[in-house]
C-alpha positions in Angstrom: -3.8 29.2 -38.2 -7.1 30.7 -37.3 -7.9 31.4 -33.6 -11.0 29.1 -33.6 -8.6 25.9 -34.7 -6.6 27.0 -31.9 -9.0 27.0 -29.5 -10.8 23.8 -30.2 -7.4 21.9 -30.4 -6.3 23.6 -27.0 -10.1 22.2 -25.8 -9.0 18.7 -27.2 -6.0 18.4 -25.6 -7.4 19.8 -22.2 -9.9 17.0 -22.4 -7.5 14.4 -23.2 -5.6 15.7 -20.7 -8.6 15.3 -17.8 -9.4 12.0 -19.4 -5.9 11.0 -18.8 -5.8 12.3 -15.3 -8.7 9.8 -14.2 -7.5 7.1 -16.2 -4.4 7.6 -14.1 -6.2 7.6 -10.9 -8.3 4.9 -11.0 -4.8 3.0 -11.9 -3.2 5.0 -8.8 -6.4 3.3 -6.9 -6.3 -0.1 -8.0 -2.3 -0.3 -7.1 -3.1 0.9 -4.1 -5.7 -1.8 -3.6 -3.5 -4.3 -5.0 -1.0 -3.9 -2.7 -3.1 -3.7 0.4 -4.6 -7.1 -0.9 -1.4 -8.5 -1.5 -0.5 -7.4 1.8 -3.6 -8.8 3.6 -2.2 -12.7 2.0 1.1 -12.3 3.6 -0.5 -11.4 6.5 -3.2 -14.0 6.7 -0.7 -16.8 5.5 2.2 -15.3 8.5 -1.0 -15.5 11.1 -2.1 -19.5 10.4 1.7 -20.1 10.7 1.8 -18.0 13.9 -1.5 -19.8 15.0 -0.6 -23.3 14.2 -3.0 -23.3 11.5 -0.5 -24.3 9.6 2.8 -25.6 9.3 5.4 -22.8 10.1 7.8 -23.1 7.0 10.3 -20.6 7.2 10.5 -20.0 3.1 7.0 -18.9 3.2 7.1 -16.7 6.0 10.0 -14.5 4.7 8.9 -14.6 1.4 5.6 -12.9 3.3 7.4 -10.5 4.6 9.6 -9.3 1.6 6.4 -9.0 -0.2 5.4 -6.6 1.9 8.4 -4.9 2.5 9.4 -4.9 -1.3 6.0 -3.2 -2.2 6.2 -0.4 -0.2 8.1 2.3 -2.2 5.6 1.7 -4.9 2.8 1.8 -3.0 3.8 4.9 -1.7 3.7 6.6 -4.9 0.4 5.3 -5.7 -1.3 8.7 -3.7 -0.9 11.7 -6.0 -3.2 14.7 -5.7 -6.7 13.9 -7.3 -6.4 10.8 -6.4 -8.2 11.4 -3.0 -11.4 10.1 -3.8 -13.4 7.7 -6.1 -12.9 3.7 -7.1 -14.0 3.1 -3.6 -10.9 4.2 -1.9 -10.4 3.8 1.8 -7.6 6.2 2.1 -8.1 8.6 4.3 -7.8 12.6 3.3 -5.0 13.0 6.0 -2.6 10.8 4.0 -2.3 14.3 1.5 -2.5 16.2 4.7 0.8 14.9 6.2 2.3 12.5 3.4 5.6 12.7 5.3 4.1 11.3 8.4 2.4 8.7 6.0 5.6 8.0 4.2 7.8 7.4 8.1 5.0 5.0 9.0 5.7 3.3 5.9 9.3 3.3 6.8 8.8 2.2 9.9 6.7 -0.8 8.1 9.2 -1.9 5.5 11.7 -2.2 8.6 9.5 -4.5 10.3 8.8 -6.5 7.7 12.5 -6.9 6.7 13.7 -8.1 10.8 10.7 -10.1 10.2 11.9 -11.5 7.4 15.2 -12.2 8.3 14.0 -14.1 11.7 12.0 -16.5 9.7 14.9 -18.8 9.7 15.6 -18.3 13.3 11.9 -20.7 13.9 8.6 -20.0 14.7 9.4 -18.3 17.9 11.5 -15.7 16.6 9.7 -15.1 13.5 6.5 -14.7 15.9 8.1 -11.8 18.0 9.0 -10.0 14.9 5.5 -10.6 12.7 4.3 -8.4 16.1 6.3 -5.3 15.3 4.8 -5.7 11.4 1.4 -6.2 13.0 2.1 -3.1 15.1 3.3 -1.0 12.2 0.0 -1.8 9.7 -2.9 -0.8 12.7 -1.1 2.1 13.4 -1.1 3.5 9.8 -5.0 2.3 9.5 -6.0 3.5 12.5 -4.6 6.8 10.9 -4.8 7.1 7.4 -7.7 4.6 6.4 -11.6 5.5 6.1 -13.1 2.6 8.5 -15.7 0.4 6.5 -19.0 0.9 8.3 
């Protein structure tokens, strides 16, 4: 095989190879964003119930919850390296910085989201108390690791 066929198909796959890596981040992105979104519903539907906006029902409220506490471990993997910037992220640089601090306050998250899951049954009260600790858990990982829209 001649050196110059070599070359230019060890240039075609390196290209391939960056076009893949961005294809891959703007999907890292968007799951990211999905998940936050998806988080931002359970939140706004536990919060009217919480309120009195709404009718607490108990189904709803824990099914809040798991959806937030069930997305987690995927959402976590949804930050690999060069995927710091572009499609509008709001994730902050320090999430590559200190991932394992990240990945705790996730933890710390899914745990809060689970009690607050299980308390749903236990009434509006008790599911109140609990929704706190998940309220707790998100604005300290924003306040953290998420570029602030101006």
């Amino acid at each position: 095989m001649k050196k110059s066929n070599v070359l230019a198909g060890l240039s075609l796959l390196a290209g391939v190879a960056v076009f893949a890596a961005g294809v891959s981040a703007q999907d890292a992105i968007a799951n990211r964003k999905a998940y936050m979104k998806a988080v931002g519903g359970a939140a706004k539907a536990s919060g009217e119930m919480i309120k009195g906006e709404k009718p607490y029902d108990a189904k709803v409220a824990a099914e809040a919850m798991t959806k937030i506490s069930a997305g987690w471990a995927d959402f976590a993997k949804a930050f690999p390296k060069g995927t710091e910037t572009g499609g509008e992220t709001t994730a902050a640089p320090k999430i590559w910085e200190n991932f394992k601090d990240f990945g705790e306050k996730g933890d710390l998250l899914v745990k809060a989201a689970e009690k607050a899951a299980a308390e749903a049954a236990n009434g509006p009260d008790a599911f109140k108390a609990a929704f706190g600790e998940v309220g707790k858990n998100c604005k300290g990982c924003h306040d953290d690791y998420r570029i602030q829209k101006k």
